[in-house]
Structure formats: structure tokens, C-alpha cells
KOLBAZA-521863 format. One record per residue (C-alpha): x, y, z; residue number from 0. Coordinates in steps of 0.001 Angstrom, whole numbers, always signed. Example, Ala and Ser with C-alpha at 12.3 -4.5 7.8 and 13.67 -1.06 7.14 Angstrom:
<site><X>+12300</X><Y>-4500</Y><Z>+7800</Z><kolkol>0</kolkol></site>
<site><X>+13670</X><Y>-1060</Y><Z>+7140</Z><kolkol>1</kolkol></site>
This chain:
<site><X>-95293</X><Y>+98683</Y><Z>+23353</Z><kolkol>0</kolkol></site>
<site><X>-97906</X><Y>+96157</Y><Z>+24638</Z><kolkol>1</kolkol></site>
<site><X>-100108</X><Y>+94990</Y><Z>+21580</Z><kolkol>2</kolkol></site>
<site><X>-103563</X><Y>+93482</Y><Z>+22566</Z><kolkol>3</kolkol></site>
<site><X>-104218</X><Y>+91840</Y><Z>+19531</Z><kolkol>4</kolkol></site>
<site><X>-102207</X><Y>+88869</Y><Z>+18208</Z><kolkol>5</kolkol></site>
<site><X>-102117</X><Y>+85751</Y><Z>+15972</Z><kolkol>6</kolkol></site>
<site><X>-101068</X><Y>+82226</Y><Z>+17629</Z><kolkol>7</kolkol></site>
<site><X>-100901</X><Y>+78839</Y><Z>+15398</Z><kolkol>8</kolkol></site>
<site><X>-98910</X><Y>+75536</Y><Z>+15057</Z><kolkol>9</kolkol></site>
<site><X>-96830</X><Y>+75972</Y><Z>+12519</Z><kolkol>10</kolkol></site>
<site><X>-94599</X><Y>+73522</Y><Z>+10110</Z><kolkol>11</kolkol></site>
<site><X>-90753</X><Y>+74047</Y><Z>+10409</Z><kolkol>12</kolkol></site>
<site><X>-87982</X><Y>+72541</Y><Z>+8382</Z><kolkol>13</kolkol></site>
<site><X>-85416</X><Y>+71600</Y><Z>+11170</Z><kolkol>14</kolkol></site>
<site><X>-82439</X><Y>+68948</Y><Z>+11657</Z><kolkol>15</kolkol></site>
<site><X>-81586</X><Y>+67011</Y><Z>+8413</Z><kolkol>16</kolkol></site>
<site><X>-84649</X><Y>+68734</Y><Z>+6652</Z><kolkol>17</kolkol></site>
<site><X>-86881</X><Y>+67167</Y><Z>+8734</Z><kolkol>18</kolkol></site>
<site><X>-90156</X><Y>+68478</Y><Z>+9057</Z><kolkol>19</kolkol></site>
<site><X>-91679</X><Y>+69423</Y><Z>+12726</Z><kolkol>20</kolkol></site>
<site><X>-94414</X><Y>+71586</Y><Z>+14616</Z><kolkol>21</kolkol></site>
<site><X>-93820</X><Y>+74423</Y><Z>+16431</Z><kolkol>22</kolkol></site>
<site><X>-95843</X><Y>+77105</Y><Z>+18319</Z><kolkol>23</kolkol></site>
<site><X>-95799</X><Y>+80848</Y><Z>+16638</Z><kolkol>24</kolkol></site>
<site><X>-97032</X><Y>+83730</Y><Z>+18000</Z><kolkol>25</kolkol></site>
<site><X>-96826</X><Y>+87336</Y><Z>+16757</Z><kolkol>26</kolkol></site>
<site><X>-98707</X><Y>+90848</Y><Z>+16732</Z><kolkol>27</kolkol></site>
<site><X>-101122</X><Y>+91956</Y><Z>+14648</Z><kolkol>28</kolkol></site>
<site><X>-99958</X><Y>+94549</Y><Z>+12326</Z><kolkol>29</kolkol></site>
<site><X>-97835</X><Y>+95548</Y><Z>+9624</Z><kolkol>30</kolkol></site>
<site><X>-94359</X><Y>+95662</Y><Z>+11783</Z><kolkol>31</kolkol></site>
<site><X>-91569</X><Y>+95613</Y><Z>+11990</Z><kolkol>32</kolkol></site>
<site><X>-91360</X><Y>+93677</Y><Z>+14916</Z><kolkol>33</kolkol></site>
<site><X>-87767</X><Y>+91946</Y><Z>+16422</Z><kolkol>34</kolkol></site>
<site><X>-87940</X><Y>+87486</Y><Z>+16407</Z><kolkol>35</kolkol></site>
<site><X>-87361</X><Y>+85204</Y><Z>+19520</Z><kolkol>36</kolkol></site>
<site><X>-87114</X><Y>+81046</Y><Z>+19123</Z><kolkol>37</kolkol></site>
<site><X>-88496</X><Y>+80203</Y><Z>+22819</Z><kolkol>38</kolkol></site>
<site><X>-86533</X><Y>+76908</Y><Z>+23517</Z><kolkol>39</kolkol></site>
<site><X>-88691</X><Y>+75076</Y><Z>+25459</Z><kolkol>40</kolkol></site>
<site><X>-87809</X><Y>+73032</Y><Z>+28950</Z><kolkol>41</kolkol></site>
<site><X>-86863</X><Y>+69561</Y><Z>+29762</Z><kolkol>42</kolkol></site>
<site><X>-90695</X><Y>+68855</Y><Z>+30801</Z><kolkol>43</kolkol></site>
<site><X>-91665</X><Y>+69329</Y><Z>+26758</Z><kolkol>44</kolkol></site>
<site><X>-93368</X><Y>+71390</Y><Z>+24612</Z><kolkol>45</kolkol></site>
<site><X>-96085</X><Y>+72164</Y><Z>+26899</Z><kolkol>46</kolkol></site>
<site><X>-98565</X><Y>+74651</Y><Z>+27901</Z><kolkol>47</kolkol></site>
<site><X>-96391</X><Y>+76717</Y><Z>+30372</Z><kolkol>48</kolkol></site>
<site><X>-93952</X><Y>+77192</Y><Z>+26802</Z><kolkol>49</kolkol></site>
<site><X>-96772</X><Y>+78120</Y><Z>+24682</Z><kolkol>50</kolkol></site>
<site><X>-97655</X><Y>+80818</Y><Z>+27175</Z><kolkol>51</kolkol></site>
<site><X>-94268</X><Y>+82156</Y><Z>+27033</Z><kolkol>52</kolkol></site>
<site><X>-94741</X><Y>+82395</Y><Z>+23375</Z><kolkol>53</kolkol></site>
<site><X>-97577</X><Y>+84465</Y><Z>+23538</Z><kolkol>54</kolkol></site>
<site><X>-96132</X><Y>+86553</Y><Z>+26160</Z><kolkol>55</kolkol></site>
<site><X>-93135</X><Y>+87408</Y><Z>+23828</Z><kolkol>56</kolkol></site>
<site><X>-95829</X><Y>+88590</Y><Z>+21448</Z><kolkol>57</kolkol></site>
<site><X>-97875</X><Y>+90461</Y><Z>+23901</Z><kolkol>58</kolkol></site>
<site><X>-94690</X><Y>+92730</Y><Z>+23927</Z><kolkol>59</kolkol></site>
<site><X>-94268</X><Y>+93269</Y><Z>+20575</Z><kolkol>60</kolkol></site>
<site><X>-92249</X><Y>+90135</Y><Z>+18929</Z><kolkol>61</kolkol></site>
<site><X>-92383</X><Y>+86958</Y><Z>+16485</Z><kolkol>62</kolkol></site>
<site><X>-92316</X><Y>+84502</Y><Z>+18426</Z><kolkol>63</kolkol></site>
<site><X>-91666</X><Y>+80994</Y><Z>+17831</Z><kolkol>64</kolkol></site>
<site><X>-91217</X><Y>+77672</Y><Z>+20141</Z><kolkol>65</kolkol></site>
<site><X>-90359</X><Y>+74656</Y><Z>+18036</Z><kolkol>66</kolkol></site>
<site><X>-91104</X><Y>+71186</Y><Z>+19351</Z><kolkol>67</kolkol></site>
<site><X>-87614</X><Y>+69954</Y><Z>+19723</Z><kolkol>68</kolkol></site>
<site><X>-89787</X><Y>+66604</Y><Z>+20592</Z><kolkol>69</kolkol></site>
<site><X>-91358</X><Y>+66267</Y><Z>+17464</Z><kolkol>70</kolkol></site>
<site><X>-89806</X><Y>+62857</Y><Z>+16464</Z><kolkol>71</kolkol></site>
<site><X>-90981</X><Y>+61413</Y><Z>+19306</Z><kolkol>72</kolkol></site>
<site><X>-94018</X><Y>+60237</Y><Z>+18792</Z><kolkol>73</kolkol></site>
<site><X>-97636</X><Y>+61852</Y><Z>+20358</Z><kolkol>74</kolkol></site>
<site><X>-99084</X><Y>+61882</Y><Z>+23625</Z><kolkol>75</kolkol></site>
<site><X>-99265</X><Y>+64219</Y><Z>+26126</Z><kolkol>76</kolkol></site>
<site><X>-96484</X><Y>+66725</Y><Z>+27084</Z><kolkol>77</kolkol></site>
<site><X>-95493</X><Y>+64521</Y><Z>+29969</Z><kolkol>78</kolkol></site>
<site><X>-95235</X><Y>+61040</Y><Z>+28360</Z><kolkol>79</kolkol></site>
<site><X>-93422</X><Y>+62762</Y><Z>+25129</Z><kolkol>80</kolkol></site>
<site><X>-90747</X><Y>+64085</Y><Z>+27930</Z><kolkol>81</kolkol></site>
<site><X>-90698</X><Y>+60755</Y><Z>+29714</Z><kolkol>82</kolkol></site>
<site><X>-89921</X><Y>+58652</Y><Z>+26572</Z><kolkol>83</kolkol></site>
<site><X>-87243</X><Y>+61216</Y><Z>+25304</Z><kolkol>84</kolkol></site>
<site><X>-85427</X><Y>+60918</Y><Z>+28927</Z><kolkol>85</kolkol></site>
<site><X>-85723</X><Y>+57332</Y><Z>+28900</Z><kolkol>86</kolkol></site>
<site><X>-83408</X><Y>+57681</Y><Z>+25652</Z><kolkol>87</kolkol></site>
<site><X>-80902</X><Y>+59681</Y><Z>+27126</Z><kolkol>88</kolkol></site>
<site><X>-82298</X><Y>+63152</Y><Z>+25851</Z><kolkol>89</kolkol></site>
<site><X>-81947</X><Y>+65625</Y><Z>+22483</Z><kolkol>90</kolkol></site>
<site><X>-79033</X><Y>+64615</Y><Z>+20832</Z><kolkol>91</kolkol></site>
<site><X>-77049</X><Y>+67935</Y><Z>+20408</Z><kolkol>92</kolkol></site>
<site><X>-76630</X><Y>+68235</Y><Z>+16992</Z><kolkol>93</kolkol></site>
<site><X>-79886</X><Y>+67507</Y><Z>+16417</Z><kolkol>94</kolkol></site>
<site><X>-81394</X><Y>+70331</Y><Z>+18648</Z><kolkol>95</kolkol></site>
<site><X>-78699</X><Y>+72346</Y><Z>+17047</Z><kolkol>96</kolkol></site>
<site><X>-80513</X><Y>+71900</Y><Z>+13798</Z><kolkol>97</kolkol></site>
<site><X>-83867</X><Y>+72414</Y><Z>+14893</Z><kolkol>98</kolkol></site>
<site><X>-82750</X><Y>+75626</Y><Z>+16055</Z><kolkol>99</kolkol></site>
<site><X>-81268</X><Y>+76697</Y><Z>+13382</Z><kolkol>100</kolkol></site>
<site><X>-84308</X><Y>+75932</Y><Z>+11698</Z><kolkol>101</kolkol></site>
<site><X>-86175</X><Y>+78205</Y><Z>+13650</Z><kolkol>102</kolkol></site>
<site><X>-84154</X><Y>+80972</Y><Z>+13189</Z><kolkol>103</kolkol></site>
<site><X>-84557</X><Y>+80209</Y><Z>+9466</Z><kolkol>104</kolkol></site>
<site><X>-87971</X><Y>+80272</Y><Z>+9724</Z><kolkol>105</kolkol></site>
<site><X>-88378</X><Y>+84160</Y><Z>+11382</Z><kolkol>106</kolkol></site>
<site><X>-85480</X><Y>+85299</Y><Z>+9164</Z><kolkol>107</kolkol></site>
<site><X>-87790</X><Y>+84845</Y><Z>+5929</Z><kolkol>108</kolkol></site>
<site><X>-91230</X><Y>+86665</Y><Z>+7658</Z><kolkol>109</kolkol></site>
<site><X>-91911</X><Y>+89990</Y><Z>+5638</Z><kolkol>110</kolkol></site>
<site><X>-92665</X><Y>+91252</Y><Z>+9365</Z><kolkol>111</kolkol></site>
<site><X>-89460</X><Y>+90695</Y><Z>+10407</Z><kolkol>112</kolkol></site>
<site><X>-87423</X><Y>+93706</Y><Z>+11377</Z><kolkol>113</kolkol></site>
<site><X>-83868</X><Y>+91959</Y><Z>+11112</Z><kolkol>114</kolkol></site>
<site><X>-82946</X><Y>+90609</Y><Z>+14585</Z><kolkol>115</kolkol></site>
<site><X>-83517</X><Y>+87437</Y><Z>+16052</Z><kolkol>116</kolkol></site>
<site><X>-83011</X><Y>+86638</Y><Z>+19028</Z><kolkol>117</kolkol></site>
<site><X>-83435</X><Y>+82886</Y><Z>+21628</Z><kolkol>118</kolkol></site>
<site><X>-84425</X><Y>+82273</Y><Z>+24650</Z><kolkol>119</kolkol></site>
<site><X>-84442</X><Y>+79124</Y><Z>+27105</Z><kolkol>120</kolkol></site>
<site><X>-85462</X><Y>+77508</Y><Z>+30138</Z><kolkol>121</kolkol></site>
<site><X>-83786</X><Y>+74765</Y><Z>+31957</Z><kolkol>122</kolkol></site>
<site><X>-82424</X><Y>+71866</Y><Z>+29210</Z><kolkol>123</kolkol></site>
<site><X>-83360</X><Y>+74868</Y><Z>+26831</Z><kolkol>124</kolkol></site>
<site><X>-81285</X><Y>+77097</Y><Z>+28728</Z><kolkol>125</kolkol></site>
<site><X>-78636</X><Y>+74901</Y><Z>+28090</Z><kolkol>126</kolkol></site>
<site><X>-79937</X><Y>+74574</Y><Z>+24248</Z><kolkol>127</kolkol></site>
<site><X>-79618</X><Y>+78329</Y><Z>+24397</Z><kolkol>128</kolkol></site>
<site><X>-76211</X><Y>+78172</Y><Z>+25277</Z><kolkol>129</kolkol></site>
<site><X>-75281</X><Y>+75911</Y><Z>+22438</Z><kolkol>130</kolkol></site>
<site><X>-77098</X><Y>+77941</Y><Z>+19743</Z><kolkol>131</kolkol></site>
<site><X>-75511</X><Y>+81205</Y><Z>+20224</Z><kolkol>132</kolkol></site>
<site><X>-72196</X><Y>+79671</Y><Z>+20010</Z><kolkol>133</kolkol></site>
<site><X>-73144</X><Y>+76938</Y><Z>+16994</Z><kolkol>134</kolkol></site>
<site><X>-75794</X><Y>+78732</Y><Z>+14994</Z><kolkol>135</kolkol></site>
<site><X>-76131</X><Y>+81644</Y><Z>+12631</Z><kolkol>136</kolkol></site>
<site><X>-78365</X><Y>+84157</Y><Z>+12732</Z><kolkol>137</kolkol></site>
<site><X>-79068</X><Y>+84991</Y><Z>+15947</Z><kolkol>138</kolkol></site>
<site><X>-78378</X><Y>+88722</Y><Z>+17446</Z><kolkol>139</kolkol></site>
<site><X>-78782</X><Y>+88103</Y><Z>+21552</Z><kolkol>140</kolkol></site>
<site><X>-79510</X><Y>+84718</Y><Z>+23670</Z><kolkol>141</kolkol></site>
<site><X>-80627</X><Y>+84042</Y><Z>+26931</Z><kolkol>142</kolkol></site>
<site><X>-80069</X><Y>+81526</Y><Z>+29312</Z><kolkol>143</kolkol></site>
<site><X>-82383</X><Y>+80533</Y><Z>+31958</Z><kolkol>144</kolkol></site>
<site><X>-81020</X><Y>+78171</Y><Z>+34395</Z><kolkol>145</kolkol></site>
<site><X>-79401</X><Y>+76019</Y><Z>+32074</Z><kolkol>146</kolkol></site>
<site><X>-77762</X><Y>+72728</Y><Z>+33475</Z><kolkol>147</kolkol></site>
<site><X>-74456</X><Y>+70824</Y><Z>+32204</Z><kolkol>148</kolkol></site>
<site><X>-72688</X><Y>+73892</Y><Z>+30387</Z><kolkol>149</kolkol></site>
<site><X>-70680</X><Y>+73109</Y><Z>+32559</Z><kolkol>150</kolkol></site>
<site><X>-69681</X><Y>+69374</Y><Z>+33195</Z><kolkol>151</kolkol></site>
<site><X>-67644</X><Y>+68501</Y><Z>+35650</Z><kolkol>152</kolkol></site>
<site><X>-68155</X><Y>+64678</Y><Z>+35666</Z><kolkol>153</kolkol></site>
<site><X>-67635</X><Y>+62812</Y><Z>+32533</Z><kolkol>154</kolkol></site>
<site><X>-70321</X><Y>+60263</Y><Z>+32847</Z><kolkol>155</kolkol></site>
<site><X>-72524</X><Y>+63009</Y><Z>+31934</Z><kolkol>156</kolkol></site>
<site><X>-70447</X><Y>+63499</Y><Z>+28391</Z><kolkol>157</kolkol></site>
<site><X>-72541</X><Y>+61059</Y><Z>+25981</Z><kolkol>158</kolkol></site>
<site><X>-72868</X><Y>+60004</Y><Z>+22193</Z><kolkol>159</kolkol></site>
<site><X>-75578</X><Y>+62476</Y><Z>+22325</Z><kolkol>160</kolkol></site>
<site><X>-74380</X><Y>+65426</Y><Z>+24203</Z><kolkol>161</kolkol></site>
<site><X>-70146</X><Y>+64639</Y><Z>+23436</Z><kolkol>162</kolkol></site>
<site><X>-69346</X><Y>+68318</Y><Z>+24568</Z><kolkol>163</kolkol></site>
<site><X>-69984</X><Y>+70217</Y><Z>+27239</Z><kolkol>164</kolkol></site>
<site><X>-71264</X><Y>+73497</Y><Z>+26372</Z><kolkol>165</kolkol></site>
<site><X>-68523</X><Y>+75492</Y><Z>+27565</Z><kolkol>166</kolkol></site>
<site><X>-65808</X><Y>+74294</Y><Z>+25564</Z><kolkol>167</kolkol></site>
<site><X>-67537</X><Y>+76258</Y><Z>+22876</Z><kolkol>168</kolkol></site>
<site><X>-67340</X><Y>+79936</Y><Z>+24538</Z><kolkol>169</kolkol></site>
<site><X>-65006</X><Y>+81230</Y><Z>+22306</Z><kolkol>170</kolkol></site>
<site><X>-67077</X><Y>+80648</Y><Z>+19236</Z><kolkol>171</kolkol></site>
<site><X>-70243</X><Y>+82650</Y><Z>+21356</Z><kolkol>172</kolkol></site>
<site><X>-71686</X><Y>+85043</Y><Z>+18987</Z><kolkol>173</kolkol></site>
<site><X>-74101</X><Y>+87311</Y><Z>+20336</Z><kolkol>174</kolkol></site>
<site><X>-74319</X><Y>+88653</Y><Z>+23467</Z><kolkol>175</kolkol></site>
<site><X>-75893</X><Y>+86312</Y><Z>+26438</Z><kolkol>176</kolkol></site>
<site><X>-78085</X><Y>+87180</Y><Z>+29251</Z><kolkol>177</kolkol></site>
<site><X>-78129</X><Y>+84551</Y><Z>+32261</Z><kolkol>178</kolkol></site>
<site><X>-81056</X><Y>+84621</Y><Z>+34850</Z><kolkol>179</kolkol></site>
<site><X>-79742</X><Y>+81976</Y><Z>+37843</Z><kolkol>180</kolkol></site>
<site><X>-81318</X><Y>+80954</Y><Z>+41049</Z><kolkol>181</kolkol></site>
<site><X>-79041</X><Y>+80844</Y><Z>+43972</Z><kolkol>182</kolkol></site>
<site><X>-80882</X><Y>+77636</Y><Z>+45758</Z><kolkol>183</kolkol></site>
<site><X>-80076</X><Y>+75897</Y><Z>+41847</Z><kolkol>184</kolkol></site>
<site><X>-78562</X><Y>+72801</Y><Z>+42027</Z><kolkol>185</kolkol></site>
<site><X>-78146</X><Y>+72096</Y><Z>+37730</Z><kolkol>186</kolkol></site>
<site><X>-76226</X><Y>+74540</Y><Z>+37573</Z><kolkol>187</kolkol></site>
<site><X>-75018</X><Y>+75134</Y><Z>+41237</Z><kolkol>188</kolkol></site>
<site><X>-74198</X><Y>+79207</Y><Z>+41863</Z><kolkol>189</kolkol></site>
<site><X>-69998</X><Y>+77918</Y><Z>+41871</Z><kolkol>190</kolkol></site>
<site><X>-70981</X><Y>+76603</Y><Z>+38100</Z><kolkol>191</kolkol></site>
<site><X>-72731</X><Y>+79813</Y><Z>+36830</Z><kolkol>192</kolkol></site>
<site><X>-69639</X><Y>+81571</Y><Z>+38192</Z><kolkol>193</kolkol></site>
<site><X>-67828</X><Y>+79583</Y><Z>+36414</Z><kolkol>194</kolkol></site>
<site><X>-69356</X><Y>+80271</Y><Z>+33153</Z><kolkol>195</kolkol></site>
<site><X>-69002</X><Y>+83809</Y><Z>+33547</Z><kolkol>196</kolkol></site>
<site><X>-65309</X><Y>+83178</Y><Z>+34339</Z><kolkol>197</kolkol></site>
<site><X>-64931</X><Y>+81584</Y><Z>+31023</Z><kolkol>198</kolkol></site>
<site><X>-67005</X><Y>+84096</Y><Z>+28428</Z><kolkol>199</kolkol></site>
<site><X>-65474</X><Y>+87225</Y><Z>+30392</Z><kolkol>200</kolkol></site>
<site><X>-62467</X><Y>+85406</Y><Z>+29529</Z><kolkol>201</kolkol></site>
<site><X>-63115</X><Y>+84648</Y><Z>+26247</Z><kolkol>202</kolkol></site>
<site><X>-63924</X><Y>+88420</Y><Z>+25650</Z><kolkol>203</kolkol></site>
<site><X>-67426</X><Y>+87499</Y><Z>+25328</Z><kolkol>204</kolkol></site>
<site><X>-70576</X><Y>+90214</Y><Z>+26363</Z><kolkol>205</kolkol></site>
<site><X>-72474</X><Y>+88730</Y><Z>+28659</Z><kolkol>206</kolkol></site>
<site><X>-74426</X><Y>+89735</Y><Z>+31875</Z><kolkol>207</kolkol></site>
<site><X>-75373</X><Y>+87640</Y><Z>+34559</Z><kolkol>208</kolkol></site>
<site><X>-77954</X><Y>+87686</Y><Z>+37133</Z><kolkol>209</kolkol></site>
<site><X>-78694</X><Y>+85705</Y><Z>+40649</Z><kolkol>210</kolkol></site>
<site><X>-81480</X><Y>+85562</Y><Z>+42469</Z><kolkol>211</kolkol></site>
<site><X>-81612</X><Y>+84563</Y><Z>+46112</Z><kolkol>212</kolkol></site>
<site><X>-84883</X><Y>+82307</Y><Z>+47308</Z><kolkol>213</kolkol></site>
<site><X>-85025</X><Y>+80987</Y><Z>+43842</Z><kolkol>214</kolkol></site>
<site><X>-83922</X><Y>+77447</Y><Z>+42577</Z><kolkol>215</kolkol></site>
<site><X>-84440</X><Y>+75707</Y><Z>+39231</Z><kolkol>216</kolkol></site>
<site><X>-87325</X><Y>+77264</Y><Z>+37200</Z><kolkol>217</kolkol></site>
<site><X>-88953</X><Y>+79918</Y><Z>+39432</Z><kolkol>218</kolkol></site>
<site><X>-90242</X><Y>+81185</Y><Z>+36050</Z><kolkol>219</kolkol></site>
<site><X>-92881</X><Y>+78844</Y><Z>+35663</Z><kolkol>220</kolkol></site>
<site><X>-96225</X><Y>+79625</Y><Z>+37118</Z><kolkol>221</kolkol></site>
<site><X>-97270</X><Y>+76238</Y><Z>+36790</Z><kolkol>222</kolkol></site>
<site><X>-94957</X><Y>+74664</Y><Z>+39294</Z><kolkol>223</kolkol></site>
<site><X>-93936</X><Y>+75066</Y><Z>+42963</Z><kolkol>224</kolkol></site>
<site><X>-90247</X><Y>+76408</Y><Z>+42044</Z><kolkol>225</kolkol></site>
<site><X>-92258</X><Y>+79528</Y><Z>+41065</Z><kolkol>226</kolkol></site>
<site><X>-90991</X><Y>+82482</Y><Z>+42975</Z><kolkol>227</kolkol></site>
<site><X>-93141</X><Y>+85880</Y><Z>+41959</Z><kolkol>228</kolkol></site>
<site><X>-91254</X><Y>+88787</Y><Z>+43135</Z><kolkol>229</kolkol></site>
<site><X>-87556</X><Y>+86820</Y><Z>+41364</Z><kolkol>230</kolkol></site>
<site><X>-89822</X><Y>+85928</Y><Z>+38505</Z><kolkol>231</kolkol></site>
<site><X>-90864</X><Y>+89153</Y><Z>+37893</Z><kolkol>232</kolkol></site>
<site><X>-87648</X><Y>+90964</Y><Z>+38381</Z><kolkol>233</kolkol></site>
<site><X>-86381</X><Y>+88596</Y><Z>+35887</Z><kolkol>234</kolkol></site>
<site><X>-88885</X><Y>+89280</Y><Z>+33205</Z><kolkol>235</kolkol></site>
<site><X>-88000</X><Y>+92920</Y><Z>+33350</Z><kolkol>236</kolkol></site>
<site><X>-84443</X><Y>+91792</Y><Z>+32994</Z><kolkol>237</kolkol></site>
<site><X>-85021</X><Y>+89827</Y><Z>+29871</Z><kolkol>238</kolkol></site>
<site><X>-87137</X><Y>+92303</Y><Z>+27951</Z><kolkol>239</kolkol></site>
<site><X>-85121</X><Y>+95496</Y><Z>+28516</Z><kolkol>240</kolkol></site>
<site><X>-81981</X><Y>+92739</Y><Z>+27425</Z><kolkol>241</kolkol></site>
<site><X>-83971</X><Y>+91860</Y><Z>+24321</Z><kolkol>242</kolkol></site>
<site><X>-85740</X><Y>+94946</Y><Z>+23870</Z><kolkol>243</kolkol></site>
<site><X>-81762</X><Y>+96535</Y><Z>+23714</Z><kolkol>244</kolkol></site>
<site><X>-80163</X><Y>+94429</Y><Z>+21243</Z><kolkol>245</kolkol></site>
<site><X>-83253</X><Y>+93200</Y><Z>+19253</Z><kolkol>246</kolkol></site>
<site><X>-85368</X><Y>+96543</Y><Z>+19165</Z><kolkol>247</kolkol></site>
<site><X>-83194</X><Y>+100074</Y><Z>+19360</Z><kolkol>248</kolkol></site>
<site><X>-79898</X><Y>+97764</Y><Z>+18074</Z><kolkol>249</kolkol></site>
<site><X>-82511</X><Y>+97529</Y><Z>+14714</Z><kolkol>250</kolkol></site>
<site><X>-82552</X><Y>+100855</Y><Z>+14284</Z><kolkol>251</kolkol></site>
């Protein structure tokens, strides 16, 4: 059910370490029940484009929230936030890890809530995605939108921050994961994504992966020239009957 009216503030969160950070909520008006998503935002920041997605996720019936995994960072715009946090090698893992789990926290007390929760993210929150669903509680269904380095096949890219790569933690996966891939990708390449399917199929893991042709890295986003309409909206359909399955009618 598509809900016209809706409620969308910053909100404070209590993430990594207890620290305390903003993030972008969005939800339906009414009583509920209604199913929560964490919306993990990309590599280019907490930024409109994410917000949007937020409100989208309520449009359709959810809690929604996007935390600003870039919160310690200082202010500024979306861009120079993102530019500063690259220039220091990126989210350290575990720290992301807790700001995630923070989130989850954070839907899991809402009176609204009807008992799932579910993540979703794009690009470096693909990857983020990933990482929660194997390394935080909580969560009933992820989704992975062209996430880069869960798999790593060069070692450089192994750092203090980031010392594993995502994949080496399949077997602890959770909840089930939903992929959406471009084919013309480079981070990850269409080898690497079948690679990762390899591994959870492997690992006995339910997971369901999907490619699109004439799409590369984040043909989601309307803002940018990666965006690819009919993929994008395929994919949108894929992720909401996904969410809508294990979030919604898994609910009861």
C-alpha cells in the first residue's frame, strides 16, 4: 500500500562507541504496524539522492531510517564531508558496523514497529550492507546494491580500517540477501558478483542475485549519469517485492 501522507525529520541516534549522530527518518502516518529499513547511504555521503530514498521507503509503507555514517566528520556540504572522509582512507569497519547496529536499535524500540527490520545499500553502502547482515543483530533481510570490495582480490586494498574483506564473513550471513548488479560494473566486476554468489550458495546461505545489462555502478541514482530508467525501475520492483516478502507477509 502506497501512503500519501508521511513524517520526515533528522533524528539523533546512539551509534559506534555510544556516540551520538544524525540521521534521516522517514515513516507513514498512522497507527501501523509498518516493517523498518536502515538505508545505508553511498560513498558520495549522506546526501539528497539518500534522503529521497528514505522517503521513498516510506511512500511504500515503511520506517525508514538513513544514518549519517559521516557524522564525525565535521560539516559542510555532502561533497566536501565525502572528500575529507576519502582523503582518510574511508569508514573504518567496525565503526560503520556500530552505527548500524545503532540504527537497527533505533527502529527496534518504535511502538510502530511491526517486528522486522530490514537494510539496504548503495555502492560503499552496498558493501556496508554486506557487512551488517553478517556482523549485526537484528536485522530480518539485506540488500546489496552494487557493493565494491566484498570481494578483494588485491591486498593493498585490506587496511587498518577495512582488515577483512567482506566475504570471509559469509558463513556468519544471517538473513537472507538480495543483490541488484550492473553488468558494465567495474567495483564489483560481473566475475566478482559471481563470485559472491559462489561463496553464500556455498555457505548454505539464501540469497538471490540479479544483473542487469546496460547498467554500471549506481544506475539507481537519478541524480547522476550512471542512471539507467528501465534497469532502475526493474530493480525497484525487485527490492520491494524482496522486502515486502520477508519484512511484510514474513510478519504475519
Amino acid at each position: 500500500m502506497a501512503y500519501e501522507g508521511m513524517i520526515a525529520e533528522t533524528v539523533s541516534f546512539r551509534g559506534h562507541c555510544g556516540e551520538r549522530g544524525e540521521a534521516y527518518c522517514a515513516r507513514p502516518l498512522g497507527p501501523g504496524p509498518f516493517p523498518g529499513i536502515v538505508v545505508v547511504h553511498h560513498a558520495p555521503g549522506w546526501d539528497e539522492w539518500n534522503k529521497e530514498v528514505t522517503r521513498k521507503f516510506a511512500y511504500h509503507g515503511f520506517v525508514a531510517i538513513c544514518p549519517n555514517l559521516y557524522f564525525r566528520d565535521g560539516s559542510g556540504s555532502a561533497e566536501d564531508v565525502a572528500a575529507r572522509v576519502r582523503a582518510s582512507g574511508g569508514v573504518p569497519d567496525a565503526q560503520a558496523i556500530g552505527d548500524m547496529q545503532g540504527a537497527v536499535d533505533w527502529l527496534r524500540v518504535l511502538p510502530v514497529l511491526n517486528g522486522k527490520v530490514g537494510i539496504i545499500g548503495f555502492c560503499s553502502g552496498g558493501r556496508h550492507a554486506f557487512l551488517a547482515a553478517c556482523r549485526v543483530t537484528g536485522l530480518d533481510a539485506a540488500v546489496d546494491c552494487w557493493g565494491g570490495q566484498v570481494i578483494v582480490d588485491d591486498p593493498v586494498l585490506l587496511t587498518p580500517r577495512r582488515p577483512t574483506a567482506p566475504i570471509d564473513f559469509a558463513p556468519e550471513l544471517g538473513c537472507p540477501l538480495l543483490g541488484i548488479f550492473g553488468n558494465d560494473d567495474k567495483a564489483p566486476t560481473p566475475e566478482q558478483v559471481d563470485r559472491t554468489e559462489a561463496v553464500l550458495k556455498a555457505n548454505g546461505k539464501a540469497c538471490e542475485f540479479h544483473r542487469y545489462d546496460g547498467a554500471g555502478h549506481g544506475f539507481f541514482a537519478t541524480d547522476r549519469p550512471s542512471y539507467r530508467v528501465e534497469q532502475a525501475v526493474d530493480g525497484w520492483r525487485k527490492v520491494f517485492a524482496f522486502c515486502r516478502r520477508h519484512l511484510v507477509d514474513a510478519a504475519g
